[in-house]
C-alpha positions as CSV (number, residue, x, y, z in Angstrom):
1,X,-68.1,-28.9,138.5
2,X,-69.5,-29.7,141.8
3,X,-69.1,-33.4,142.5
4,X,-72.7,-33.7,143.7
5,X,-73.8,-33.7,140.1
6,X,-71.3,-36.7,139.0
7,X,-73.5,-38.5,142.4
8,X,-76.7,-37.2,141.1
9,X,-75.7,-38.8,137.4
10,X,-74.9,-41.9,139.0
11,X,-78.0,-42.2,141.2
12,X,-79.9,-41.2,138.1
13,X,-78.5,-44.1,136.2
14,X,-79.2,-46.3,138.9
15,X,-82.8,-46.0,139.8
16,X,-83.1,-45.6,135.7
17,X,-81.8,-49.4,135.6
18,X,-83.4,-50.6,138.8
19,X,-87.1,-49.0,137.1
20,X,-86.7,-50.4,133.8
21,X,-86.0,-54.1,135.3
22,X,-88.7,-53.5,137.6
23,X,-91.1,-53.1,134.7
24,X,-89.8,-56.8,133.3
25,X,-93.1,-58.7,134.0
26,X,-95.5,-56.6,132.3
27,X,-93.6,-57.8,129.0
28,X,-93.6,-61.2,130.3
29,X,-97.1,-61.4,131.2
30,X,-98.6,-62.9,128.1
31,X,-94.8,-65.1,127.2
32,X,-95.6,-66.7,131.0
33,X,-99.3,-67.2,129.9
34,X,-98.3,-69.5,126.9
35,X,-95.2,-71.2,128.6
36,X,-96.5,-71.8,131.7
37,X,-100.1,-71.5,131.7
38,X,-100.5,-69.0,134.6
39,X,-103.1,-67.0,134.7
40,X,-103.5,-63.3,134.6
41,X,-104.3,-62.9,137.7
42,X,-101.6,-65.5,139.3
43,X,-99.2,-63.4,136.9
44,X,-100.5,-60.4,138.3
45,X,-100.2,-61.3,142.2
46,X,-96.3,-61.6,141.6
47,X,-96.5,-58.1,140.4
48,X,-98.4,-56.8,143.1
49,X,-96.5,-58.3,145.9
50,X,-93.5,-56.9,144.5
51,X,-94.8,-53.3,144.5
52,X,-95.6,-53.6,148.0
53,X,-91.9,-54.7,149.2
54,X,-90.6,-52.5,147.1
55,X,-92.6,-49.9,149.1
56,X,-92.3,-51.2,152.2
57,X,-88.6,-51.6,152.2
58,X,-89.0,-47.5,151.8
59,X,-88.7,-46.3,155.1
60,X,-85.9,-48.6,156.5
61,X,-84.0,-48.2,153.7
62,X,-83.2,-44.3,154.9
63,X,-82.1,-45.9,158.3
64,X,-79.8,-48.3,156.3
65,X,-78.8,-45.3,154.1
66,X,-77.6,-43.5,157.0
67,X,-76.0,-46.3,159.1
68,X,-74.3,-47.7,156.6
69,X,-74.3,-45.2,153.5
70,X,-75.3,-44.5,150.3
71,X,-72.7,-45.8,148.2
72,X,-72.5,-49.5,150.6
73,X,-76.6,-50.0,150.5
74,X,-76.2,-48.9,146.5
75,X,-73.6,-52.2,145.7
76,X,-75.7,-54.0,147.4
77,X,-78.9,-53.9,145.9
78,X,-77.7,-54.1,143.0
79,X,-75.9,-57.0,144.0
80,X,-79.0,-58.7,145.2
81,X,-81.4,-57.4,142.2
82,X,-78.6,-59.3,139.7
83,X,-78.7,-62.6,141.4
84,X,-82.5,-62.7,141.5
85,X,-82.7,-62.1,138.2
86,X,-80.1,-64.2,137.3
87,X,-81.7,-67.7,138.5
88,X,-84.9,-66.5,137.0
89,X,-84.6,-68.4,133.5
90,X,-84.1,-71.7,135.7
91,X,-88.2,-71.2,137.5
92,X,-90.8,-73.4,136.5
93,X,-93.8,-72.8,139.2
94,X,-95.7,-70.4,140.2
95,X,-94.5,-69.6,143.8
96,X,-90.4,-69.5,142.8
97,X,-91.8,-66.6,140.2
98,X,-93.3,-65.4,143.6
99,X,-90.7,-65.6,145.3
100,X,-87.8,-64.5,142.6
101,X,-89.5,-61.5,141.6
102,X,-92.5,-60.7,144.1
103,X,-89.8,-61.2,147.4
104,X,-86.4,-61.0,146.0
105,X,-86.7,-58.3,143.6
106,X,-89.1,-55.9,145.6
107,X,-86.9,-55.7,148.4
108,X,-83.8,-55.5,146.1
109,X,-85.2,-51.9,144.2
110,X,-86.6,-50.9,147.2
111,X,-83.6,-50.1,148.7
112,X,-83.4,-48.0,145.0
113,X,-86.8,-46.5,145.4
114,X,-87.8,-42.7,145.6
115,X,-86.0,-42.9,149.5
116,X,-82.7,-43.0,147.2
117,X,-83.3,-39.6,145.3
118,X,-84.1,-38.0,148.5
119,X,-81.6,-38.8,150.8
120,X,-78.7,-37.7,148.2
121,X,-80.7,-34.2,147.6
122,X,-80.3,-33.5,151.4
123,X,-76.8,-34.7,152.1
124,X,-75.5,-33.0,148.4
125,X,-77.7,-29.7,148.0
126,X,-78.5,-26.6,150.0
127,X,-80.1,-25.3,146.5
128,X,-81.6,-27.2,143.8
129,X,-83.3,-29.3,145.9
130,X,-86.5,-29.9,144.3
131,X,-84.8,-29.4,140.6
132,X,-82.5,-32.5,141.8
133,X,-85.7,-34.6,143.1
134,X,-87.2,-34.0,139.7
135,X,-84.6,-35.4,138.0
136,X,-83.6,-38.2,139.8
137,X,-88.0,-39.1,140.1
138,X,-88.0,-38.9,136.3
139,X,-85.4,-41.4,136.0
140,X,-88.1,-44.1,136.7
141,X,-89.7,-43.4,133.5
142,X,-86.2,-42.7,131.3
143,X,-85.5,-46.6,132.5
144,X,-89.2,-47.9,130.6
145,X,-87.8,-45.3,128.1
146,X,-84.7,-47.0,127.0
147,X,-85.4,-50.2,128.6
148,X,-88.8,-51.7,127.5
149,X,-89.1,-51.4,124.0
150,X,-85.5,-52.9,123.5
151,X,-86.4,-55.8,126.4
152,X,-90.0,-56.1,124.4
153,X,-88.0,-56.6,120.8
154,X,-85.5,-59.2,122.6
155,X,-88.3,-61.1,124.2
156,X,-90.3,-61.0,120.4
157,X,-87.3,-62.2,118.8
158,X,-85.4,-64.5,121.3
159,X,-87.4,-65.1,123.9
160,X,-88.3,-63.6,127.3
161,X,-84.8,-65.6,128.7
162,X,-82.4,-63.8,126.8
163,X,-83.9,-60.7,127.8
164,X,-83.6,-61.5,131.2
165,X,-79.4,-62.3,130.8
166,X,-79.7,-58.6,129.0
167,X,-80.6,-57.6,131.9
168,X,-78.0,-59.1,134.1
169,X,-75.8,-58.1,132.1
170,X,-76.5,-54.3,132.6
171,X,-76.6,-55.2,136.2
172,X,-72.9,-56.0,136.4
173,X,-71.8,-52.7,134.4
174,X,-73.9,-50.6,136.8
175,X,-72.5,-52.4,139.6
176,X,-69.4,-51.2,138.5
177,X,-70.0,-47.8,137.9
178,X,-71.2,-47.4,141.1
179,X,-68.7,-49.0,143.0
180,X,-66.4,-46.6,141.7
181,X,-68.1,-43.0,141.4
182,X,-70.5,-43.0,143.9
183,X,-69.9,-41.3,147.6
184,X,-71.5,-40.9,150.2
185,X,-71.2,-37.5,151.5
186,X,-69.9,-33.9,150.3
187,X,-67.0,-34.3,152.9
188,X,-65.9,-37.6,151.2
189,X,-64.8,-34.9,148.2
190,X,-63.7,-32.5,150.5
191,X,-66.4,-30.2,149.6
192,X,-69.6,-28.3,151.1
193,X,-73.3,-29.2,150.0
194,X,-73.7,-27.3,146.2
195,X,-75.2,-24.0,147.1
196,X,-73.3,-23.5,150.3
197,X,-69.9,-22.3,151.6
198,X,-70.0,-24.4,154.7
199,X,-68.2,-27.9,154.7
200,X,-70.1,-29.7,157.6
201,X,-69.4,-33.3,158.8
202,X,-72.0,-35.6,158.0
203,X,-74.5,-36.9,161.3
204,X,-74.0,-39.6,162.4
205,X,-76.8,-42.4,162.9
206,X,-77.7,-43.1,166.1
207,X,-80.9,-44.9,166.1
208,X,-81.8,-48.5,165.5
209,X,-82.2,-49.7,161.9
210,X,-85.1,-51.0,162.5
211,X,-86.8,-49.3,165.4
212,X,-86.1,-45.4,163.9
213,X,-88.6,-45.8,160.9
214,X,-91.4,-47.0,163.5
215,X,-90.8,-44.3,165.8
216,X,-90.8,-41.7,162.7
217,X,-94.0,-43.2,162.1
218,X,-95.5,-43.1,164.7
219,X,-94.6,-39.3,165.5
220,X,-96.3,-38.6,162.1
221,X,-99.8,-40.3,162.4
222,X,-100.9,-37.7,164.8
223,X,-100.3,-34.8,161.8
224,X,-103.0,-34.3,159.2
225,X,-100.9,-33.6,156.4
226,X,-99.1,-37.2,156.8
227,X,-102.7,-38.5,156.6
228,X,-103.5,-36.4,153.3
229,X,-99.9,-36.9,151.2
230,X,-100.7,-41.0,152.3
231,X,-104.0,-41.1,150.8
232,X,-102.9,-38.7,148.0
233,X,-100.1,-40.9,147.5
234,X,-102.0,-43.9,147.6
235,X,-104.6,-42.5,144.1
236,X,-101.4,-42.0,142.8
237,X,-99.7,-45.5,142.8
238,X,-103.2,-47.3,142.2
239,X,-103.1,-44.9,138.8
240,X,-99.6,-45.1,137.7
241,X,-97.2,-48.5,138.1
242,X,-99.4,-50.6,139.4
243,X,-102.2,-50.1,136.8
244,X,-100.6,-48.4,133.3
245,X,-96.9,-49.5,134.3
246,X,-98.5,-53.3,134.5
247,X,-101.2,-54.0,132.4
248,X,-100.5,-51.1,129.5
249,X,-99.1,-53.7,127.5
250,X,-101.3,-56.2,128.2
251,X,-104.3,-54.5,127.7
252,X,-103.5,-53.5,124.3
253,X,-102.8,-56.8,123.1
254,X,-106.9,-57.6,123.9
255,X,-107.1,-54.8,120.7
256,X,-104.0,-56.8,118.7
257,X,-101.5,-53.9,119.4
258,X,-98.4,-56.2,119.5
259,X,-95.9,-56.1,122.5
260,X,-92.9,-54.4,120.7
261,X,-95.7,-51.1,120.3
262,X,-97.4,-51.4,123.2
263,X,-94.1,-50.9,125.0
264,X,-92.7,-48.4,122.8
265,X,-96.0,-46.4,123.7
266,X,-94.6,-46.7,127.3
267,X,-91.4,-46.0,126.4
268,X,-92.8,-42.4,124.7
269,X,-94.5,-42.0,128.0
270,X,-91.2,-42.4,129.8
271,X,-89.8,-40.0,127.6
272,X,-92.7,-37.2,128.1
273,X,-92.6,-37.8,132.1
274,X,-88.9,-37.1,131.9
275,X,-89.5,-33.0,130.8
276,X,-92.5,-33.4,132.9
277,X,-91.1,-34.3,135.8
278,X,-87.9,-32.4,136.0
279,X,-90.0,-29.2,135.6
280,X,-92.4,-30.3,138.1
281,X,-89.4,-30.6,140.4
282,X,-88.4,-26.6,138.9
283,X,-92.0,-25.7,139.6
284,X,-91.7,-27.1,143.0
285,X,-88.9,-24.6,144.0
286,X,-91.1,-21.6,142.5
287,X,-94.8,-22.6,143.6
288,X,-97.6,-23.8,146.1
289,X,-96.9,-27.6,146.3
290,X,-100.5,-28.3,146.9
291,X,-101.9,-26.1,143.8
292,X,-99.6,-28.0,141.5
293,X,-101.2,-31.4,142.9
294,X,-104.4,-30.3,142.2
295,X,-103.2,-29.9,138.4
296,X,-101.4,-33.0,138.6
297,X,-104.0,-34.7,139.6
298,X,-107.0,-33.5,138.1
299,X,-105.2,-34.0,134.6
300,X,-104.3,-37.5,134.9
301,X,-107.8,-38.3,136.5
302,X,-109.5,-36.8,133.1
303,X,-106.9,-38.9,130.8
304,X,-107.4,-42.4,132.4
305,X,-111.4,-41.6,131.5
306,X,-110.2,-41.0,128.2
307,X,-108.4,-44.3,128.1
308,X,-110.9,-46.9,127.6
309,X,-111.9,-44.7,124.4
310,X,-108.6,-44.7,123.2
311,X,-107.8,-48.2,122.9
312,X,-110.7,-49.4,121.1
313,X,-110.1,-45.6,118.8
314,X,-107.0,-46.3,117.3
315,X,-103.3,-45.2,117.1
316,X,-103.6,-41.5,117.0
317,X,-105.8,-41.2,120.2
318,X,-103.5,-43.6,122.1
319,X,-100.9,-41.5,120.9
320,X,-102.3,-38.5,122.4
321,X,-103.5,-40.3,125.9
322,X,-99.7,-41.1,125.9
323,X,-98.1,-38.0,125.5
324,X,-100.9,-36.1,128.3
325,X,-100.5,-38.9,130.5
326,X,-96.6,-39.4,130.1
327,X,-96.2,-35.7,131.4
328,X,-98.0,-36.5,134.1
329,X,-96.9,-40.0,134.9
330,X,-95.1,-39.4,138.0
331,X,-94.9,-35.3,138.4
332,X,-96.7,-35.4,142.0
333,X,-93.1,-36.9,143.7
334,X,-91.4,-33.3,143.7
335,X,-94.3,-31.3,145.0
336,X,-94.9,-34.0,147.7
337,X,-91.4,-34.3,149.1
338,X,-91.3,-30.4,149.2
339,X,-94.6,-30.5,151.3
340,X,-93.1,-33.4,153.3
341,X,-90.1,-31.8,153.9
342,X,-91.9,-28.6,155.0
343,X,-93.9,-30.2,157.5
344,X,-91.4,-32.4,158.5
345,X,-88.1,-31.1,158.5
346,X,-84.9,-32.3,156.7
347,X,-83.4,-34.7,159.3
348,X,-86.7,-36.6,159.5
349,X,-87.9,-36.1,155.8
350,X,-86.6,-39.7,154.1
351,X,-88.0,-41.6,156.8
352,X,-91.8,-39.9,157.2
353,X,-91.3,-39.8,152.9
354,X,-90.9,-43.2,153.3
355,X,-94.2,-44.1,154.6
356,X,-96.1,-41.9,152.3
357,X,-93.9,-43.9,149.5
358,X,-95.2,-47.1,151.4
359,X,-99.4,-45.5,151.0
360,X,-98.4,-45.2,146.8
361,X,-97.4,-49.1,147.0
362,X,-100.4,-50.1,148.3
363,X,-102.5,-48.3,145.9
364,X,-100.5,-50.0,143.1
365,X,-100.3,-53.3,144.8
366,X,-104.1,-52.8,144.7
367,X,-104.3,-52.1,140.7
368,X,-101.9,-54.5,140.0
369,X,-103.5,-57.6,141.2
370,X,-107.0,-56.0,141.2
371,X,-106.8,-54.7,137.2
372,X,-105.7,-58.3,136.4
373,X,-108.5,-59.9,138.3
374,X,-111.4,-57.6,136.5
375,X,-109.9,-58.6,133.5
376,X,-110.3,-62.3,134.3
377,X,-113.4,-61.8,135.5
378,X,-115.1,-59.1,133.2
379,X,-113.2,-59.5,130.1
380,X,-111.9,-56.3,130.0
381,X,-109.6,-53.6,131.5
382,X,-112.1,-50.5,131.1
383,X,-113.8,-50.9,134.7
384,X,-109.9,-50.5,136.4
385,X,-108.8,-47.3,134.2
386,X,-112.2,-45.6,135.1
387,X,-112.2,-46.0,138.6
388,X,-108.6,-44.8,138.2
389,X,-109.8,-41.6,136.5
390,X,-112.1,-41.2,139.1
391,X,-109.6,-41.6,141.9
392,X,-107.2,-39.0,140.7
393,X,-109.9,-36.7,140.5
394,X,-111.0,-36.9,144.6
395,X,-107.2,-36.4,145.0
396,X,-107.1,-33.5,143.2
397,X,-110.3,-32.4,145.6
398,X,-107.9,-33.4,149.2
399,X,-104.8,-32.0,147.6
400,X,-106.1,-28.3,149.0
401,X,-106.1,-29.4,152.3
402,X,-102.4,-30.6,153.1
403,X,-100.5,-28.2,155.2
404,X,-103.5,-26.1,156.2
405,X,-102.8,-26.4,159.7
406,X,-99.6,-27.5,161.1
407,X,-99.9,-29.9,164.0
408,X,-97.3,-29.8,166.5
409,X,-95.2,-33.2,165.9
410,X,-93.0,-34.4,169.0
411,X,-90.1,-35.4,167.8
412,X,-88.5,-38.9,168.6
C-alpha cells in the first residue's frame, strides 16, 4: 500500500477531531445560558469570532505548512487546541470564553482547516486528487458524526465540564498518533507521489511566512474567477457552520427537541455528507466543476426554505431536511479546489484556496452571530434559514460564470 493513504488516514482523523471539537459550543449554548446567564447572542459572538480565525489563519497556514511541514504545524495545533480547551472548565466571564474559544481555538483548527487536505493531496498524489480532497473535506462532518451526539449525551448526563476533559482527552491520543505516522513528504518514505513513477525532492520554501499569502493575494484579485469562488464561497459558509452547524441544536430546542436528538440529527447529517462528499470529490475528477456547483447549490438553497416548515412539522420532515441537506452539507469544497487549482496552478493553489476558505468564514461568521441576534430579537430562527435558502440559490445563478474567461495572473 502506498504510504500516502496511511498520511491521508491520519489527516482524516485529524481534521475529523479538530471539526467535532470545533462544533463544542453549539451543545453548550443553552448549558452557558443557565450557568452563566449569557445571552444568545454574547454566546453566539464567541462562535462567530472563532469561525473567522479559523478562516483567516487559512492562507498562512500553507506558508507555515511549507516552511516548516506538515507533520511539525500538525503537533502543534493540536498541541495548542488541547491546552485551550483544557483551562476552559476554569472560565467564569464572558471575554475569557472569548478569548478561550473565539481566539485560542480558531487559530488552533485553523491551522487544521480545508488548507490541511489540500496541501497533503498535492505533495502525496499525481492521481486521485479530487477523490482524496473529498475524503479528507468529508471528515469535517464524520467528526459531528461521532463526536456530537456522544459530547451532547455527556453534557446531558454530567455536565458540559466533563465533556470538555472528553475532549482533551482525545486530544492527547491524536497527538500521539500523529507524532508518530504522519510525514511530510513522499521522499520522507522513499517513495514517488501515488500515481507517478517519479520520486522528486520536495520545494523548498522560499518566501516569507507572512508576506507570501499577501502577495498570493494580491496576484489573484485582478482574476474574476477568484472574485466568483469568494462570493460563492462566502453563501456557502453563511449556509453551512455558521448557521446549521451553530444554531441546529439550538433552534430545535425553541420546538422541545432535546439536545441529545437535536445533535444526533447533525450527527445523521455528518454521516450523509460523508458519501456525499467523497463522491463529489469522484465527480470532481469526471465533470464540469462549475455544473456540479450549480447542483450543489441550488439544492441546499431549496432545503433551507424547507427548513422553517420542518421544525414546527415534526420528526419525519426533519428527518428528511437532514438526510437532503446532509448530502449536501459541504460537497462544493471538491469542485471548488479543482476550479482553484485550474486557474491557479498547483504551487500557488493552497495559498489563493486559502483566501476563498477566508470569503466562507466570513459568511459563517456572519450567520453565526447574525442567526443568534434575529433570534433575540425576533423570537425565532426562520428569518436566518430563509435568507440562507435564498442565498444558495443566487450562488447557484454565479456558479456558471467561474472560469469563463481566464485572466492572465502575474505570478509573484
Amino acid at each position: 500500500m502506498h504510504y500516502g493513504w496511511v498520511v491521508v488516514a491520519v489527516t482524516f482523523v485529524t481534521l475529523l477531531v479538530s471539526a467535532g471539537v470545533r462544533s463544542m459550543p453549539s451543545i453548550f449554548m443553552l448549558s452557558f445560558e443557565q450557568d452563566f446567564g449569557w445571552s444568545r447572542g454574547g454566546i453566539s459572538s464567541v462562535v462567530s469570532l472563532g469561525i473567522f480565525l479559523y478562516g483567516l489563519v487559512g492562507p498562512f497556514s500553507a506558508s507555515f505548512l511549507e516552511r516548516f511541514g506538515v507533520r511539525r504545524v500538525m503537533l502543534f495545533s493540536i498541541g495548542l487546541l488541547a491546552a485551550g480547551l483544557a483551562v476552559t472548565p476554569l472560565m467564569t466571564a464572558l471575554w475569557q470564553f472569548e478569548i478561550l474559544w473565539g481566539v485560542i481555538t480558531g487559530i488552533a483548527t485553523g491551522f487544521m482547516a480545508n488548507v490541511l487536505g489540500v496541501t497533503v493531496s498535492n505533495k502525496w498524489f499525481a492521481k486521485r486528487r479530487g477523490l482524496v480532497v473529498g475524503m479528507l473535506t468529508a471528515s469535517a462532518a464524520t467528526g459531528q458524526l461521532l463526536f456530537l451526539p456522544l459530547l451532547a449525551r455527556i453534557t446531558v448526563e454530567a455536565g458540559w465540564k466533563s465533556a470538555v476533559y472528553t475532549a482533551v482527552a482525545v486530544l492527547v491520543v491524536l497527538l500521539l498518533i500523529v507524532a508518530v505516522f504522519m510525514r511530510n513528504h513522499p521522499s520522507d518514505v522513499g517513495a514517488a507521489p501515488y500515481g507517478s513513477s517519479e520520486m522528486v525532492q520536495p520545494t523548498p520554501f522560499r518566501g516569507k511566512l507572512f508576506l507570501a499569502p499577501l502577495l498570493a493575494l494580491r496576484s489573484a484579485l485582478g482574476n474574476k474567477s477568484f472574485w466568483l469562488l469568494a462570493g460563492t464561497f462566502f453563501f456557502c459558509g453563511y449556509s453551512t457552520n455558521g448557521l446549521i452547524g451553530t444554531h441546529l441544536i439550538p433552534a430545535c430546542g425553541d420546538f422541545g427537541i432535546t439536545e441529545v436528538t437535536a445533535a444526533s440529527l447533525l450527527a445523521l447529517m455528518g454521516l450523509f455528507d460523508l458519501f456525499g462528499t467523497t463522491l463529489s470529490g469522484w465527480l470532481s475528477d469526471r465533470f464540469d466543476s462549475r455544473w456540479l456547483l450549480v447542483w450543489y447549490y441550488g439544492l441546499r438553497g431549496l432545503s433551507l426554505l424547507f427548513l422553517p416548515y420542518a421544525l414546527s412539522a415534526g420528526p419525519t420532515e426533519l428527518l428528511l431536511f437532514s438526510v437532503f441537506y446532509g448530502l449536501d452539507w459541504i460537497a462544493t469544497v471538491p469542485p471548488t479546489v479543482k476550479l482553484a487549482t485550474q486557474e491557479f496552478g498547483k504551487e500557488r493553489s493552497g495559498m489563493i484556496f486559502g483566501w476563498v476558505v477566508v470569503a466562507h468564514q466570513i459568511g459563517a461568521s456572519t450567520a453565526a452571530y447574525g442567526s443568534g441576534a434575529i433570534r433575540d430579537w425576533l423570537g425565532s430562527y426562520s428569518p436566518a434559514f430563509v435568507s440562507a435558502g435564498f442565498v444558495c440559490l443566487f450562488a447557484a445563478v454565479i456558479s456558471t460564470r467561474i472560469g469563463r474567461k481566464k485572466t492572465a495572473v502575474s505570478a509573484q
